[in-house]
C-alpha positions as CSV (number, residue, x, y, z in Angstrom):
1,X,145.3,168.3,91.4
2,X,143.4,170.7,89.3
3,X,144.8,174.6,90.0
4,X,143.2,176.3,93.5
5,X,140.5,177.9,93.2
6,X,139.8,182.1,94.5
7,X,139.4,183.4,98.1
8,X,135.6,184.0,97.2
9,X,135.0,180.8,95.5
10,X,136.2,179.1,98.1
11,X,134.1,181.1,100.9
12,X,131.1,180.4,99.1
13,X,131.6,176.8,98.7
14,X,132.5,176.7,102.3
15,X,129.5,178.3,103.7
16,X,127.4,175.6,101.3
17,X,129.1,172.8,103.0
18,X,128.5,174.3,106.6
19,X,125.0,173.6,106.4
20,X,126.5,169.6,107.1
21,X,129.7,170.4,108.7
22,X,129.4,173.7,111.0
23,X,127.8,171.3,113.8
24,X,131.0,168.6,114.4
25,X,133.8,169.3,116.0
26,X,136.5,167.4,117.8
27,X,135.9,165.0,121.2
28,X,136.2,167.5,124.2
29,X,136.6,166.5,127.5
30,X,135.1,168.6,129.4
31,X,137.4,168.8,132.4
32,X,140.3,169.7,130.7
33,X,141.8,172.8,132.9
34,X,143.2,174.7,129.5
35,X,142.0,175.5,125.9
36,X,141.3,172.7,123.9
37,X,141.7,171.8,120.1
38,X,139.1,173.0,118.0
39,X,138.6,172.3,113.9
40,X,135.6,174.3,113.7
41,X,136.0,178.0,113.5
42,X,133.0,178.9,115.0
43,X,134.0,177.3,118.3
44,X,136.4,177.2,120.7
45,X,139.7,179.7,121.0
46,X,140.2,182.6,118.0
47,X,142.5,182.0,115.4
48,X,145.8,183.7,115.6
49,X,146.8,186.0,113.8
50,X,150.0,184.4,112.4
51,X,147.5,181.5,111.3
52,X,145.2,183.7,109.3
53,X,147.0,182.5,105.6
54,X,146.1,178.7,107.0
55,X,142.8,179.8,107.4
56,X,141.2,177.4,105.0
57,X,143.0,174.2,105.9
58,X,141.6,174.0,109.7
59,X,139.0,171.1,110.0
60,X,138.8,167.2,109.3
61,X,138.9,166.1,105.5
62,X,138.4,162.7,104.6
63,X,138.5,161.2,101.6
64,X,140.8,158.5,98.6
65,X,144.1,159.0,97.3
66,X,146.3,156.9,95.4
67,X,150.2,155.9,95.7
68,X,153.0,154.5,92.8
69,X,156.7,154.6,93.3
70,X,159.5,152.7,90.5
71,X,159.8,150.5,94.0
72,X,156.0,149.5,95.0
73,X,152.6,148.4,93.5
74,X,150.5,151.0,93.0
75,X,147.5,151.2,95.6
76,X,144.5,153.4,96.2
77,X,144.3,154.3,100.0
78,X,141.6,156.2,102.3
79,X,142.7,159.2,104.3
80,X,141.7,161.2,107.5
81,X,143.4,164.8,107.9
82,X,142.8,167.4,111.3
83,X,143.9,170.6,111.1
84,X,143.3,172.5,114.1
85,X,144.2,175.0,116.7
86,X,144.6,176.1,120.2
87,X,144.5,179.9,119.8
88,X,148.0,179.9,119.8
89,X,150.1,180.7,116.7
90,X,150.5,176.8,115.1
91,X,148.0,174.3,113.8
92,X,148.0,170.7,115.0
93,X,148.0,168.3,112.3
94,X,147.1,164.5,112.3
95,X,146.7,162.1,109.5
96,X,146.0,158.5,109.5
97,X,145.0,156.1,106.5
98,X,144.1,153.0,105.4
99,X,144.4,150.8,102.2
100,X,141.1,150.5,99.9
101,X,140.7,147.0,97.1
102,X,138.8,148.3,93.9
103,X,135.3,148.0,95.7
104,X,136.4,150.8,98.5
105,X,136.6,148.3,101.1
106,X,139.0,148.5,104.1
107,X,142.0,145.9,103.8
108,X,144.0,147.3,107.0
109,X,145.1,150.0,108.7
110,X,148.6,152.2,106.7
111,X,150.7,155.4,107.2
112,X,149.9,157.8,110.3
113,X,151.4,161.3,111.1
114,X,151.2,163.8,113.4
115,X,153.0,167.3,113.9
116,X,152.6,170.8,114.0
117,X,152.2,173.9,111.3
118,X,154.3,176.8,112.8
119,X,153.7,180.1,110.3
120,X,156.4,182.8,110.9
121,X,156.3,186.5,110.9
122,X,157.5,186.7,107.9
123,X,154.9,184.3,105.7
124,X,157.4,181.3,106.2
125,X,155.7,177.7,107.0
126,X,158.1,175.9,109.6
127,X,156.4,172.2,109.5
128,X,157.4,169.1,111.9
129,X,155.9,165.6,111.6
130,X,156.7,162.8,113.0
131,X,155.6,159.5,111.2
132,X,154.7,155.8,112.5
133,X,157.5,154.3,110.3
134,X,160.3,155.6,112.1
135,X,160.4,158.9,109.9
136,X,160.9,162.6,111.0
137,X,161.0,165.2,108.9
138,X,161.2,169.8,108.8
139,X,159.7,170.9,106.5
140,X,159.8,174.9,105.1
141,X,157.1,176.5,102.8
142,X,155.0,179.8,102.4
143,X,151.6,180.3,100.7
144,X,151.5,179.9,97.4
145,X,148.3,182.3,97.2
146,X,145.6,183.0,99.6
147,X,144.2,178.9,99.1
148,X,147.8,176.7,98.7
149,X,150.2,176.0,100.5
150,X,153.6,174.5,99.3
151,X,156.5,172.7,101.8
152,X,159.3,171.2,101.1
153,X,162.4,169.0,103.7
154,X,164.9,170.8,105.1
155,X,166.0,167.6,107.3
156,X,164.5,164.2,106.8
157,X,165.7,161.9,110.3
158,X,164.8,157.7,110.6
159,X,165.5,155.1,113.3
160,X,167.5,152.5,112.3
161,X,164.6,150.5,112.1
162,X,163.1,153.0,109.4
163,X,163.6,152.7,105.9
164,X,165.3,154.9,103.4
165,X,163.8,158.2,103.6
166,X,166.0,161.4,101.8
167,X,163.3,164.0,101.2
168,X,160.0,165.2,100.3
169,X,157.9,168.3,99.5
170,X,154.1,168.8,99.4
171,X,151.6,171.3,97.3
172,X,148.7,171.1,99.3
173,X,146.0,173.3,97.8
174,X,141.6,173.7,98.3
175,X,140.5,172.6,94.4
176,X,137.7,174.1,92.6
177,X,134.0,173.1,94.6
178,X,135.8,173.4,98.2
179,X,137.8,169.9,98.5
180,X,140.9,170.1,100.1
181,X,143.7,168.3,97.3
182,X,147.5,167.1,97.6
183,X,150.2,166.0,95.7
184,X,153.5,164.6,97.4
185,X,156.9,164.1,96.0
186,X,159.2,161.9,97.4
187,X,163.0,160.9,97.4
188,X,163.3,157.4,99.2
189,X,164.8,153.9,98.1
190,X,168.0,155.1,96.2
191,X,165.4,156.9,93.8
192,X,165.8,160.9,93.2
193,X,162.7,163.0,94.0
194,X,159.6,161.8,91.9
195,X,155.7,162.0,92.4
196,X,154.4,159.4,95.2
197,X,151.1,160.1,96.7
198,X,147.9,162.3,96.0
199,X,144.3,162.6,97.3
200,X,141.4,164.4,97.2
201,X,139.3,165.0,100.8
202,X,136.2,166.3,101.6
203,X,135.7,168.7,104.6
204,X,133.2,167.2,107.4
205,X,134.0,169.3,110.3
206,X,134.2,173.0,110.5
């Protein structure tokens, strides 16, 4: 992942992208008694203030990544990633993929997560997901600078079902030209902490 790019930089490449995005938003149903979701900025509840330094994450990116560990083949995959909010001080995050061949198509269905982004008083990042595989994992981070974001495992929890899963961290981080970039490091397998995953999304809502 190339290095972030500046607060301005990045408003300006957001505000060229809106002219496609600023019009999508989540499903809404329209009977629902109490505040829904929104990853559009420009609708539904305002932001908290404790959210503010996530500012830039909230919306749905999609876009290709790419996985190698000492224990699998390496494999290119396709990703899906929601950020959004309630007006209350945490962002709901969702992610679900799928595997690519080397002509982009769709071979099945892979990895989903979903959890919540909980910023602190005090610029600290307290981060739960829960994963399809059996996996649960804390996570504790702060910004890096006004446009990444870095987290690492505090506690990493499986079924018995689950494989071997011993810790993680994430630099997530908006590149140069407005995409949203990540790079995840993993400890899993009997093998120390080594790069795993990456990808490179593209905002289409908010």
């Amino acid at each position: 992942m190339t290095g972030p790019t500046s607060g301005n930089e990045a408003i300006e490449a957001a505000a060229a992208r809106a002219e496609h995005t600023a019009g999508r938003n989540l499903p809404r149903f329209a009977d629902l008694p109490v505040e829904e979701d929104t990853a559009n900025l420009r609708e539904g509840a305002d932001l908290h203030d404790r959210c503010l330094a996530l500012l830039p994450l909230i919306g749905v990116w999609r876009g290709t990544g790419e996985a190698d560990y000492p224990t699998i083949e390496r494999y290119r995959y396709g990703q899906q990633i929601v950020f959004s909010h309630d007006g209350r001080p945490f962002l709901h995050y969702e992610s679900r993929s799928w595997l690519l061949d080397e002509d982009d198509k769709v071979i099945r269905q892979a990895a989903r997560e979903t959890g919540w982004w909980r910023p602190q008083e005090d610029d600290t990042i307290e981060v739960l997901l829960a994963h399809n595989t059996g996996i649960v994992e804390i996570y504790y981070g702060k910004p890096r600078n006004q446009t990444s974001w870095e987290i690492g495992t505090d506690i990493v929890m499986r079924t018995s079902s689950a494989k071997e899963v011993n810790g993680a961290t994430r630099l997530y981080g908006i590149m140069p030209g407005g995409d949203l970039g990540y790079v995840e490091e993993r400890a899993m397998a009997g093998q120390e902490l080594q790069p795993h995953i990456s990808a490179q999304l593209t905002r289409v809502v908010g």
